[in-house]
N, C-alpha and C positions, 0 to 999 in steps of 0.2 A: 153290376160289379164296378164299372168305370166311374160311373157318377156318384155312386152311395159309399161304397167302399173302397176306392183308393181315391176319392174326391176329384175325379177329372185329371191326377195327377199321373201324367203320361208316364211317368218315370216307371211308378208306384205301378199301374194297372201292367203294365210289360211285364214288372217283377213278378208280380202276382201267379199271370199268366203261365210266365215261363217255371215258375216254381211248382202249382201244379200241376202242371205237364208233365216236368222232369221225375215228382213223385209217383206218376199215374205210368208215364211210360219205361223207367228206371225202376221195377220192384225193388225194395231194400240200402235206395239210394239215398242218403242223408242230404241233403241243404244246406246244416250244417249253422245255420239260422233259426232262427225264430218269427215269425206275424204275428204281431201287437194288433188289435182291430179294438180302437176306442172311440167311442163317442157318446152321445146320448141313448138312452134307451128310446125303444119303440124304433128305429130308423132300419132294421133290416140287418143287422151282422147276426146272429141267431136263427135267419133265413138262409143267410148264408152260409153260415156254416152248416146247417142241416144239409142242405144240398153237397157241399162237400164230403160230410159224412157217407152220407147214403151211395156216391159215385165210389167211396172206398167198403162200402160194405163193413164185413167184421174184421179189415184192419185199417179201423180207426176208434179209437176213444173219444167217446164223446161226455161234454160236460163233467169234465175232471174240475170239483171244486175243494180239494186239499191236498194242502204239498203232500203230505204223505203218500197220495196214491203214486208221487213220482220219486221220492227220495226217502219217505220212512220205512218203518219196519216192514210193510206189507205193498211192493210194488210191485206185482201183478198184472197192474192196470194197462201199464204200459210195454209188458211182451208181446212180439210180433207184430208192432200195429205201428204201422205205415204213417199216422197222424195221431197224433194226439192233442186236443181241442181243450184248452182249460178256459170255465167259461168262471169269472169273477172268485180267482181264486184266495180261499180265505187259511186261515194259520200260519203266517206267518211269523209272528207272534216274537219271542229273544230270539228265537236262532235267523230270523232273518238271513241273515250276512250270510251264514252256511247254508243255508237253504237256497240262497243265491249265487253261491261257488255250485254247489250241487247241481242245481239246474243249469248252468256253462256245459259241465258234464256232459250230462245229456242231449244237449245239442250238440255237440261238436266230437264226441267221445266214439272209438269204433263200438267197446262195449261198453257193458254194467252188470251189476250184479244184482240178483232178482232173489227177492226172498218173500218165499211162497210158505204161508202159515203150514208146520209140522211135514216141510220138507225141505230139505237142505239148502242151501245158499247154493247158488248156480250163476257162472258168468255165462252170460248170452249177446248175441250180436247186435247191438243197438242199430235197428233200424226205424225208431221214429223221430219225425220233424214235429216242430211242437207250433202251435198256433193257440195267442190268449187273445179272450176275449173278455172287454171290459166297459163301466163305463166311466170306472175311477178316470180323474183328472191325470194322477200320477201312478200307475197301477205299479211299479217296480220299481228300484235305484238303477240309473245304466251310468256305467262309468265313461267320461269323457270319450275314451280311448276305444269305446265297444265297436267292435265287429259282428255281431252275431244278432241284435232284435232290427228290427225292421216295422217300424212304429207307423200304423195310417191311423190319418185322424179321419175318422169316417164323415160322411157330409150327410146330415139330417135332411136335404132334399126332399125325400119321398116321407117322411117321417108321418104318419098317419094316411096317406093315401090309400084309402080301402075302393073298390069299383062298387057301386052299386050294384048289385048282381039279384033283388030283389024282381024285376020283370022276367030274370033270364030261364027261358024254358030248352034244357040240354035237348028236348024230341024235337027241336024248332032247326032242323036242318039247312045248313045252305046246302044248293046246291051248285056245283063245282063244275068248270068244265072238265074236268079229268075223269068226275064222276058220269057223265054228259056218255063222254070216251067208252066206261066200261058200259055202261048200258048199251050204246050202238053196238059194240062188238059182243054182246050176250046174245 
């Protein structure tokens, strides 16, 4: 995460840090913010966000790729769930602009209102932080003045680094002194 995804940036990796923490140890705590994670494909943000996913289980949305699943008719997607993961999100299309007041909302808003196909409109407690993932150059407009995204520019460092793993036999044990330990005491 220090090196790939906040690029060494001591500032950035703290945020990071203390962001998911505060999600992890704060159930239904906003941020209040948003995480931009851009750079090249292949360099790892899609690893990483899986691993964030999976540390939230089923309250997080993963791989949200159209506004609607956050501001149209059918948003769903994002009741109850602690993170929500937009990963190269597309339609924005004219409404843009509104679609980008919309999303403010949601980050920063205590609730929203959630409307679930042939049941009725329902205000609910807005408790997700939203994190995009891109490798648009420009993936949003942010206004001069914004408080709320929190833009890393990820560092392609590792960018194809795959290990060899072709020799590697998992029955090829080491043996450990600890394992040493529980033998003598068996």
């Amino acid at each position: 995460m220090k090196d790939t995804i906040s690029a060494n940036d001591e500032r950035v990796y703290e945020y990071l840090l203390n962001s998911f923490a505060l999600i992890v140890q704060n159930v239904g705590k906003k941020t209040e913010t948003a995480i931009i994670l851009k750079g090249l494909q292949g360099i790892g943000k899609n690893v990483f966000i899986k691993v964030i996913y999976e540390i939230l289980a089923g309250y997080s949305s993963k791989n949200i790729t159209d506004i609607d699943d956050f501001v149209g008719k059918f948003n769903i997607a994002i009741e109850n769930k602690m993170l929500a993961i937009v990963n190269e999100m597309t339609n924005f299309g004219e409404s843009r602009m509104s679609n980008m007041e919309a999303l403010k909302s949601i980050i920063t808003e205590d609730s929203f209102v959630i409307n679930e196909k042939y049941i009725p409109k329902r205000e609910v407690q807005n408790i997700v932080n939203v994190m995009f993932v891109t490798n648009n150059i420009y993936p949003m407009k942010i206004e001069n003045s914004d408080r709320r995204y929190v833009v890393c520019q990820c560092n392609p460092v590792h960018r194809g680094d795959l290990k060899d793993i072709n020799q590697f036999n998992p029955r090829d044990i080491p043996m450990t002194e600890a394992k040493r330990e529980i033998i003598s005491a068996s």
